[in-house]
C-alpha positions as CSV (number, residue, x, y, z in Angstrom):
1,X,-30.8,-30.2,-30.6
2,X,-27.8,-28.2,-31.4
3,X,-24.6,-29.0,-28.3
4,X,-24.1,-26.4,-25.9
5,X,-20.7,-25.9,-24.9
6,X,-20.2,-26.2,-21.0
7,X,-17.0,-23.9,-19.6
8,X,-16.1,-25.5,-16.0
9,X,-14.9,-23.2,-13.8
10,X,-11.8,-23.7,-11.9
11,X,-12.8,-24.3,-7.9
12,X,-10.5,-23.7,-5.2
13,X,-10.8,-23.8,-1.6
14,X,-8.5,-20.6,-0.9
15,X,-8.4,-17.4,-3.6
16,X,-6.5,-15.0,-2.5
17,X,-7.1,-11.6,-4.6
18,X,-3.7,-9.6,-4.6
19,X,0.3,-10.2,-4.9
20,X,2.0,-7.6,-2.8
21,X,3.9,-9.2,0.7
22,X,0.0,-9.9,2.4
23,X,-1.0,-11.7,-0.7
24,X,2.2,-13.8,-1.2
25,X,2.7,-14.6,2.9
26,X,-1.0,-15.7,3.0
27,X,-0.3,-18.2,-0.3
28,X,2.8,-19.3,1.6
29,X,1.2,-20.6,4.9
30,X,-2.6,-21.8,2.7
31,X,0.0,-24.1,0.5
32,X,2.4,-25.0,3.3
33,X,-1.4,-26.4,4.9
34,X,-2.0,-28.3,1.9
35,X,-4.8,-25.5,0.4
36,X,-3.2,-25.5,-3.1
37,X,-4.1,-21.8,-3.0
38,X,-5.0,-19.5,-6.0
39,X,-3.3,-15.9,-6.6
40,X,-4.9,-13.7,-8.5
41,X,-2.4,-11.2,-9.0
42,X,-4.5,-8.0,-9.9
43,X,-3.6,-5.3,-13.1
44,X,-0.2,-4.5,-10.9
45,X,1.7,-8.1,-10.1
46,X,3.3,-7.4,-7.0
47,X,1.8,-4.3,-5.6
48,X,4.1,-1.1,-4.3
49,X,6.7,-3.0,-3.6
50,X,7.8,-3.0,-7.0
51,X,8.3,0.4,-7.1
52,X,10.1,0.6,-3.8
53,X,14.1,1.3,-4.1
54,X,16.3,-0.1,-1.7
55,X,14.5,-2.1,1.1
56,X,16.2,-1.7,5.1
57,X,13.5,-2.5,7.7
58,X,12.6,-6.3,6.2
59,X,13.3,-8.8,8.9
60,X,16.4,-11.0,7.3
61,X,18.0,-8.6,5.2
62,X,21.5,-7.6,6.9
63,X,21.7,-5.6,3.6
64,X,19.1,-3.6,1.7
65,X,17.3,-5.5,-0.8
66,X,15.4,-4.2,-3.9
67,X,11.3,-4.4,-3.5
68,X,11.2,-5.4,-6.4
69,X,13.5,-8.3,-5.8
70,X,11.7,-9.1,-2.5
71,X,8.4,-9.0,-3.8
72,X,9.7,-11.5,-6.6
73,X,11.3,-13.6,-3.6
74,X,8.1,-13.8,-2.0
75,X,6.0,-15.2,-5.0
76,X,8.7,-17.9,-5.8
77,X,8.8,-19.2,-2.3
78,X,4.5,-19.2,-2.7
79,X,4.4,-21.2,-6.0
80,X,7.6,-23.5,-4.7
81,X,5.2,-24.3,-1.5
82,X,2.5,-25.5,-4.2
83,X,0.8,-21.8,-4.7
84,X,-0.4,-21.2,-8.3
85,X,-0.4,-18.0,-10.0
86,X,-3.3,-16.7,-12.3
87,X,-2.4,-13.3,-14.1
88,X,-5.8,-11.7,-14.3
89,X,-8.2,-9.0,-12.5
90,X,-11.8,-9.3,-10.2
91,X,-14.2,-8.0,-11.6
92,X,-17.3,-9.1,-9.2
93,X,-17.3,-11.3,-6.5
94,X,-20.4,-13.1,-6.1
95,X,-20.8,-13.1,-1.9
96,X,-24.5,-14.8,-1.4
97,X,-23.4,-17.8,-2.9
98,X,-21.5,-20.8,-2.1
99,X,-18.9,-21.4,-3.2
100,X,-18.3,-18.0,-3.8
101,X,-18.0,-16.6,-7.2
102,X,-15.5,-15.2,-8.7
103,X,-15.0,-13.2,-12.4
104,X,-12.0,-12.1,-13.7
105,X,-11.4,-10.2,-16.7
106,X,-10.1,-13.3,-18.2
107,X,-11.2,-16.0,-16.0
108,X,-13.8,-17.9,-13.3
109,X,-13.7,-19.1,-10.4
110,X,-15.6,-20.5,-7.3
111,X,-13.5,-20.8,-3.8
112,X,-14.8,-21.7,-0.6
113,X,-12.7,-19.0,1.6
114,X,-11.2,-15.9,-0.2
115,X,-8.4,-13.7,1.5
116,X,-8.8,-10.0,-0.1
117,X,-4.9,-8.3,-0.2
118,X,-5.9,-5.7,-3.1
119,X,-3.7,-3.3,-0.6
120,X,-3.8,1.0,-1.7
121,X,-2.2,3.3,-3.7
122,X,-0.5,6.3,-2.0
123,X,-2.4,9.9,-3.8
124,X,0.5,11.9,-6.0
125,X,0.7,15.7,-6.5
126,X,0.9,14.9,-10.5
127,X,3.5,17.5,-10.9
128,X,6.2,17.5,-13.1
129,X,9.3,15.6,-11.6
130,X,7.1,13.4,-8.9
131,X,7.1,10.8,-11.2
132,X,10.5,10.8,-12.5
133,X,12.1,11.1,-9.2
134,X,9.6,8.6,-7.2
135,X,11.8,6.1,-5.6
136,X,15.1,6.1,-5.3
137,X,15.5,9.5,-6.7
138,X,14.2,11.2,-3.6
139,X,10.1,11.1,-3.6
140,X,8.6,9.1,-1.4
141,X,4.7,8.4,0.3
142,X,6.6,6.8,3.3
143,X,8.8,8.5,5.9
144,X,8.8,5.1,8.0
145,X,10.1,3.4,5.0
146,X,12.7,5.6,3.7
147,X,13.0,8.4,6.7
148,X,16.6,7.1,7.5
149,X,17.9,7.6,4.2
150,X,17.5,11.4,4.8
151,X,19.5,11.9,8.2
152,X,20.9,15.1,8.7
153,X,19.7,16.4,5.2
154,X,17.0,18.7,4.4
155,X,13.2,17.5,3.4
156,X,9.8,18.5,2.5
157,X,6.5,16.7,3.4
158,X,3.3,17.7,1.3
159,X,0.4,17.7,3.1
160,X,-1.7,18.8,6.4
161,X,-3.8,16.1,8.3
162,X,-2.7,13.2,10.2
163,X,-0.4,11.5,8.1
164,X,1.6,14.1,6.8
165,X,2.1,15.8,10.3
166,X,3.0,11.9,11.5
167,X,5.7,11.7,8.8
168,X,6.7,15.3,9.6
169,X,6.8,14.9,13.2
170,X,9.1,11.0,12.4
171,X,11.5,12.7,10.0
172,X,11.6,15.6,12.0
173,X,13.6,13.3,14.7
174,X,16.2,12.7,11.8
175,X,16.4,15.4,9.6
176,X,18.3,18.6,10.1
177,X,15.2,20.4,7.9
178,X,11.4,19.1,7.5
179,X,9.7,22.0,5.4
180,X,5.6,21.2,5.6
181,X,3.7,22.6,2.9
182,X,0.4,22.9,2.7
183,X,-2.3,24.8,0.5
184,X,-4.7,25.8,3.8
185,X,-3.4,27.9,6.6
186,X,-4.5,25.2,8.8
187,X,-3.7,22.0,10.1
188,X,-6.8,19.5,9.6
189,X,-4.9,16.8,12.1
190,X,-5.9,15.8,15.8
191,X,-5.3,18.6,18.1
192,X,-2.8,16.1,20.0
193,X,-0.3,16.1,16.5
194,X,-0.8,19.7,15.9
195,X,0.5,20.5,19.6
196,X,3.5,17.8,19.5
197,X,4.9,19.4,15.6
198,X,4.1,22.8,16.9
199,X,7.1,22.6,19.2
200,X,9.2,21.0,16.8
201,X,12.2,23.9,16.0
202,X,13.4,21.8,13.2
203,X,9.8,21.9,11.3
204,X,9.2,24.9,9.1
205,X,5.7,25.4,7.5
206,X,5.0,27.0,4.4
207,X,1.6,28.3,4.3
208,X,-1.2,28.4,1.6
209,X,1.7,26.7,-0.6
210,X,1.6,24.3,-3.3
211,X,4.8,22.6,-4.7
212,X,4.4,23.1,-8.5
213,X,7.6,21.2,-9.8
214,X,10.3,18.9,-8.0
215,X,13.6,18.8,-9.8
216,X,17.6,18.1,-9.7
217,X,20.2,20.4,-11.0
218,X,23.1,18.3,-10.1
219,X,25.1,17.2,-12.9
220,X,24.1,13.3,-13.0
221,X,20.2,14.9,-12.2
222,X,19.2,11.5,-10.6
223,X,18.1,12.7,-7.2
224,X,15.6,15.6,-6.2
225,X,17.9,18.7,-4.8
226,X,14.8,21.4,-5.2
227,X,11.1,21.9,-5.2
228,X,9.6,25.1,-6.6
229,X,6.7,25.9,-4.5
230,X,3.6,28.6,-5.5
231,X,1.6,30.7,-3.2
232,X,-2.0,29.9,-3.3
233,X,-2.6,34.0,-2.8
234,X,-0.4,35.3,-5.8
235,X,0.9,32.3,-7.6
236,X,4.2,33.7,-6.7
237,X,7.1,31.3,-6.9
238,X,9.8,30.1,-5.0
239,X,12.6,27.3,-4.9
240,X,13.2,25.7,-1.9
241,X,16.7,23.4,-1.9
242,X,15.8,19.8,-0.3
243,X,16.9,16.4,-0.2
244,X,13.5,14.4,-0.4
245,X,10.1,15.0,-0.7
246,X,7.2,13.3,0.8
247,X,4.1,12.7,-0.3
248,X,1.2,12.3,2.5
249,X,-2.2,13.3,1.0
250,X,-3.6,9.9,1.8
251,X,-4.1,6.4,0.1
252,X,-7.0,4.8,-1.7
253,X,-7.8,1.3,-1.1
254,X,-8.1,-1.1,-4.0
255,X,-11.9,-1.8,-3.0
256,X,-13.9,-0.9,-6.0
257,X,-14.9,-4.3,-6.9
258,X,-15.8,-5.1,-2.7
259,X,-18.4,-1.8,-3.0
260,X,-21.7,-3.8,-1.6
261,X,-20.0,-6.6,-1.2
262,X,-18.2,-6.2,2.1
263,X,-17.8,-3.8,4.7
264,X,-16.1,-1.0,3.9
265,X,-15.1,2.2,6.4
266,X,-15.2,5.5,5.2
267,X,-12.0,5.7,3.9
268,X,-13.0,2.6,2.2
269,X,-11.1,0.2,3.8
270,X,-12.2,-3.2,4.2
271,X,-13.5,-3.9,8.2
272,X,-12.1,-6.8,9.5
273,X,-12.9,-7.7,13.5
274,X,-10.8,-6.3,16.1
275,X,-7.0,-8.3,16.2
276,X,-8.8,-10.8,13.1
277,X,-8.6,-11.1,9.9
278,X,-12.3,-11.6,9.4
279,X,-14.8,-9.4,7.5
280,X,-18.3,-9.1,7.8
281,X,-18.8,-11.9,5.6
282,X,-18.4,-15.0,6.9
283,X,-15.6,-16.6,4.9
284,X,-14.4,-13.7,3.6
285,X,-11.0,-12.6,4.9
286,X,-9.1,-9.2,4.1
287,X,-5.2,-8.6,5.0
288,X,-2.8,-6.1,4.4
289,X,-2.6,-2.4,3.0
290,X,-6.6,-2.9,1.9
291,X,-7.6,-3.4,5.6
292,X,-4.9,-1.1,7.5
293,X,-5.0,2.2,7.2
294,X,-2.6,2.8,9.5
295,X,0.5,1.1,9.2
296,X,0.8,0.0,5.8
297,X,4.3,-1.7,6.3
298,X,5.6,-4.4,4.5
299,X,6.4,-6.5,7.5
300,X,2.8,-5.8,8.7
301,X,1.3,-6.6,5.7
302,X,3.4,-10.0,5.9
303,X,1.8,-10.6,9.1
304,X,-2.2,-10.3,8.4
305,X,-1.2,-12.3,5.3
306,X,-0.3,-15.0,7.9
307,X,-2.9,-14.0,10.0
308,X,-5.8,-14.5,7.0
309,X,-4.4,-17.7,6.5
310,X,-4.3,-19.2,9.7
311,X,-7.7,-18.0,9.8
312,X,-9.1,-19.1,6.8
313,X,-7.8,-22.8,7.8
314,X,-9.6,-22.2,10.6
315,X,-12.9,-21.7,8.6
316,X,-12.4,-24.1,6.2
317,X,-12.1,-27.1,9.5
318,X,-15.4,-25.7,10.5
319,X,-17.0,-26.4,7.2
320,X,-16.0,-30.6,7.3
């Protein structure tokens, strides 16, 4: 009889799926317990952060830090407290069985607990500019993150349900200008929002409007100082001088591979129980951007990274 070769595959008892701050913190506190956790960093090692300028509202950082170069703190603080790194992306998670099941593009796996911290991607317009200028250069998806860099200056916010009358309403307390455009002639948000920016003098709204380019004439033409914006009605354009523009047409979830596998919302976030980290299946944990919808903060992340971890200990004593 001709030899089969047998691949063994790699168990753990913590996988952690993702490398952003939720990812990292979660590796930090499994290793620091003597887990010897698994990161499985996902097609984008290090998540948003690593597109993130200059850094100001991270605990421990008199001045403001790169993301990149935080992110990159994060995962060297996680491998020097005994977390290993595996470069390679999920591609099904086997749930029913146990140990769970898990197949990478490259690799396998089985782990007896896995924390989910896949986080989401903020949408883009896709117009000419966004890309170039997203950053440091004056676009954004996050007026908590980089509101304050815009004091006294003269922004627009894309956009017209909850989050992008949020940011507008936040940067509206800081700027001298927040311009909202919006392609409807109406405001999708909660009544309660749409009352509160309504009496905002400092908020002007540009109706049935698209922005079609964002661009810099300045001479070094590093930072945004215009967006040209088209009528929906008569494609008519028009420049309009800003400072920064921000992006709020929502965020999708990295969640594709959980779809039947956990509970998702509608938005597709992953459901985890009220002030837990816990999902609907048991052992299963999800932290960060992937499970919060609403925050989607750095430091926050940090914290349900924590939180998964301290949880999935938790599971894992339960199972001896």
């Amino acid at each position: 009889m001709e030899a089969v070769d047998v691949v063994a595959v790699d168990h753990r008892r913590i996988i952690i799926i993702g490398s952003g701050p939720a990812g990292y913190t979660a590796a930090i506190y499994a290793a620091r317990a003597g887990h010897q956790p698994l990161i499985i960093t996902g097609g984008a090692p290090g998540g948003q952060m690593t597109t993130t300028g200059d850094v100001e509202n991270y605990p421990g950082f008199a001045e403001p830090v790169q993301g990149f170069q935080l992110v990159t703190d994060m995962q060297a603080q996680a491998e020097k407290c005994g977390a290993q790194i595996e470069y390679d992306v999920i591609v099904d998670i086997d749930v029913e069985a146990r140990p769970f099941r898990l197949k990478g593009e490259i690799g396998e796996w089985t782990a007896d607990t896995i924390i989910i911290a896949t986080g989401a991607t903020a949408r883009w317009l896709g117009v000419p500019g966004e890309a170039e200028f997203r950053g440091s250069g004056g676009v954004s998806a996050c007026a908590t993150c980089d509101g304050p860099f815009y004091k006294g200056k003269i922004v627009a916010v894309v956009g017209g349900g909850n989050t992008a009358v949020e940011e507008a309403i936040h940067l509206a307390g800081l700027c001298k200008e927040v311009h909202l455009i919006h392609r409807r002639d109406y405001l999708s948000a909660e009544k309660v929002l749409i009352e509160r920016i309504s009496r905002l003098p400092n908020v002007i709204f540009h109706w049935r409007c698209q922005i079609n380019s964002i661009g810099s004439e300045s001479e070094n033409g590093k930072f945004v100082d215009h967006v040209n914006i088209v009528k929906v009605a008569d494609d008519s354009m028009t420049k309009l001088v800003v400072d920064g523009v921000f992006v709020a047409i929502g965020h999708d979830p990295a969640t594709t591979v959980l779809n039947g596998k956990v509970e998702l919302d509608s938005a597709g976030y992953v459901k985890v129980a009220p002030g837990r980290t816990q999902t609907n299946v048991p052992g299963i944990f999800a932290a960060g951007d992937v499970a919060d919808p609403h925050y989607r903060q750095a430091v926050t992340a940090a914290g349900m990274g924590c939180m998964a971890a301290l949880d999935a200990e938790r599971y894992l004593g339960e199972l001896c």
